[in-house]
C-alpha positions as CSV (number, residue, x, y, z in Angstrom):
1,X,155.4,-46.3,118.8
2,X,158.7,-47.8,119.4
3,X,159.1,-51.6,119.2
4,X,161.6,-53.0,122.0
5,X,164.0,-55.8,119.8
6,X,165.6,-58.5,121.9
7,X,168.7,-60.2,120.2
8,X,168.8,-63.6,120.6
9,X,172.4,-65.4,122.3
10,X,172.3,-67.4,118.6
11,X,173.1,-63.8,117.4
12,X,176.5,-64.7,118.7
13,X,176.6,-66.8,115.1
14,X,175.7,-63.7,113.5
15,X,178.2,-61.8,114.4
16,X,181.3,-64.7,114.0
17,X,179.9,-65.3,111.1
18,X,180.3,-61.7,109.8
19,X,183.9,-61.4,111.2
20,X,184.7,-64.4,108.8
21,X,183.9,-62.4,106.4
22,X,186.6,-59.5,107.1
23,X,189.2,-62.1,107.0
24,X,188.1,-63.1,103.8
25,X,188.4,-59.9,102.5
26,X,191.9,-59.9,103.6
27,X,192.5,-63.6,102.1
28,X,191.4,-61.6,98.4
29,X,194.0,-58.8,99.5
30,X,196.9,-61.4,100.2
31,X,195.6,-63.8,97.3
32,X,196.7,-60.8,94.7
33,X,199.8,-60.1,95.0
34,X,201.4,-63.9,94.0
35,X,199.4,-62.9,90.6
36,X,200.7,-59.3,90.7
37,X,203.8,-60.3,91.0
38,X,204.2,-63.3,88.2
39,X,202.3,-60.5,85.6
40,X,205.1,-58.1,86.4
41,X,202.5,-55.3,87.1
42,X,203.9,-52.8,89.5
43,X,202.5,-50.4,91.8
44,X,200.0,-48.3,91.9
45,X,198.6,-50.1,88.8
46,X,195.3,-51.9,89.3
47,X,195.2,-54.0,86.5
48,X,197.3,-55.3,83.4
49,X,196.3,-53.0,80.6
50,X,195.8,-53.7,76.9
51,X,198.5,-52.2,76.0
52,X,200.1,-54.4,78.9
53,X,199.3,-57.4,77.5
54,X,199.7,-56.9,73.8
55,X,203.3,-56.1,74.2
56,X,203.4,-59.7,76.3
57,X,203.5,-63.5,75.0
58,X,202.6,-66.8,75.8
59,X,203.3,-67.2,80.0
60,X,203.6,-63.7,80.8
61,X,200.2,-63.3,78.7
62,X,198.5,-65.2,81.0
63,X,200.3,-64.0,84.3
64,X,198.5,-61.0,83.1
65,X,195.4,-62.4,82.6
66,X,195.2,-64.5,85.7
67,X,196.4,-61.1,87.6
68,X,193.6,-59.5,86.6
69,X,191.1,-62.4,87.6
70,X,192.2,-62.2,90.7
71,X,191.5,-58.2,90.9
72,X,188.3,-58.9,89.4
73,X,187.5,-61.7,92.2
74,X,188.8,-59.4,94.6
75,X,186.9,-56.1,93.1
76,X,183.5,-58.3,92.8
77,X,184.1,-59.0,96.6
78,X,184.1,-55.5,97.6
79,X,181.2,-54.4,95.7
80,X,179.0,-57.3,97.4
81,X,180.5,-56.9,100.8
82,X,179.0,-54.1,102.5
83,X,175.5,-54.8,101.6
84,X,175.6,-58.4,102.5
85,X,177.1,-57.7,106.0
86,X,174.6,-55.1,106.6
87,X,171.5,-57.8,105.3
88,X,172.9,-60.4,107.5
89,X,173.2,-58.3,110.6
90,X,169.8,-56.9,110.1
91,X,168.2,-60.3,109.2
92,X,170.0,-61.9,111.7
93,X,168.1,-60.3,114.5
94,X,165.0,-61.6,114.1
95,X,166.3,-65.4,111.8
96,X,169.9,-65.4,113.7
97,X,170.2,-69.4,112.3
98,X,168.9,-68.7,109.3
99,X,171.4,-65.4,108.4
100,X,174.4,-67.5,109.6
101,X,174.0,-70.2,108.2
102,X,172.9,-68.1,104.6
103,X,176.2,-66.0,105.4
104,X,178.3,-69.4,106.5
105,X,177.2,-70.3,102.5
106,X,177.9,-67.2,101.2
107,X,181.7,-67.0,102.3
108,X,182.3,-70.4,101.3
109,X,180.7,-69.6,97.5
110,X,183.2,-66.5,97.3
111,X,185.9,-68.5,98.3
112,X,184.9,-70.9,95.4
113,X,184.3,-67.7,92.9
114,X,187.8,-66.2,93.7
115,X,189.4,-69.6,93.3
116,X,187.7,-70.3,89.9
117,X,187.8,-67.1,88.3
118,X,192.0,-67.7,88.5
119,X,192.0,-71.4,87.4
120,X,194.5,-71.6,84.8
121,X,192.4,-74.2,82.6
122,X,189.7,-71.7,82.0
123,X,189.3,-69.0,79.8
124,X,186.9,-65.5,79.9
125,X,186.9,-65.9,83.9
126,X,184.4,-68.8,83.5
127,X,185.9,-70.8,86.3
128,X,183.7,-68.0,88.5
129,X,180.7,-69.7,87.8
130,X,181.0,-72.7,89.8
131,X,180.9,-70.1,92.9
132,X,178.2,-68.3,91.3
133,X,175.9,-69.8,93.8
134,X,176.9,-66.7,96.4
135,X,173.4,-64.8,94.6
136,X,171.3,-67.3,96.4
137,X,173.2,-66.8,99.7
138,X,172.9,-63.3,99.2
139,X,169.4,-62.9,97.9
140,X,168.2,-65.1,100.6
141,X,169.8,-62.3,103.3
142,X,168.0,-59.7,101.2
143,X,164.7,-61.2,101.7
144,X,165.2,-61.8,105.2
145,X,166.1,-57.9,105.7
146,X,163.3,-57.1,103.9
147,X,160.5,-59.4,105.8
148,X,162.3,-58.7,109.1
149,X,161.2,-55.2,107.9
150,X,157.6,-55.7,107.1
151,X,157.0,-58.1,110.3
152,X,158.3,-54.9,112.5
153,X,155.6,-52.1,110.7
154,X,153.3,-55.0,111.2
């Protein structure tokens, strides 16, 4: 027995607010290179390497170090995208508010993670942390995907 599913106009949200997220992606992509480029790194080289960096001193050290923050931001991005986009657009079917607004929230936190992991007056990435409120966001989409699930079987 098929279940007929009729989108709501708020979906509209939904759907700008998972466009947002493609130009953020692309904000992490233009956001490397400045770092890339102060480390010295070249082409096709993802990150500064050990060996990189223990052949470097004092501000080239940490151009190297900050470059590869901003890869990891970047990198961290990517891994979380796809399933994120794919809870909110789900979710968002049934709870179009709700996954915009959880998605809205999410963008905003990885804007805050990227920008903290490269803060130059922390050490071990810990400026990340302050953003580190993207999990609830995304959890939140998780469990919406997943009761949006149960309440069609039911």
């Amino acid at each position: 027995m098929s279940v007929p599913i009729a989108i709501p106009k708020e979906y509209g949200y939904v759907v700008a607010t998972t466009a947002s997220t493609f130009f953020l992606s692309m904000w992490h992509a233009m956001r490397v290179g400045p770092f890339r480029k102060a480390a010295g790194i070249r082409y096709p080289q993802a990150y500064a390497e050990n060996s990189d960096m223990a052949n470097a001193t004092g501000e080239k050290k940490h151009a190297m170090y900050l470059f590869n923050t901003a890869q990891r931001a970047h990198g961290n991005y990517m891994e979380h995208h796809a399933a994120t986009v794919i809870a909110m657009l789900v979710a968002g079917v049934q709870y179009p508010i709700a996954s915009s607004v959880m998605g809205v929230g999410w963008v905003l936190s990885r804007v805050v993670y990227a920008v903290g992991y490269t803060r130059k007056d922390k050490t071990d990435g810990s400026g990340r942390l302050i953003g580190s409120g993207f999990w609830l966001f995304e959890l939140g989409l998780y469990g919406l995907t997943a009761w949006s699930g149960v309440k069609l079987l039911l």
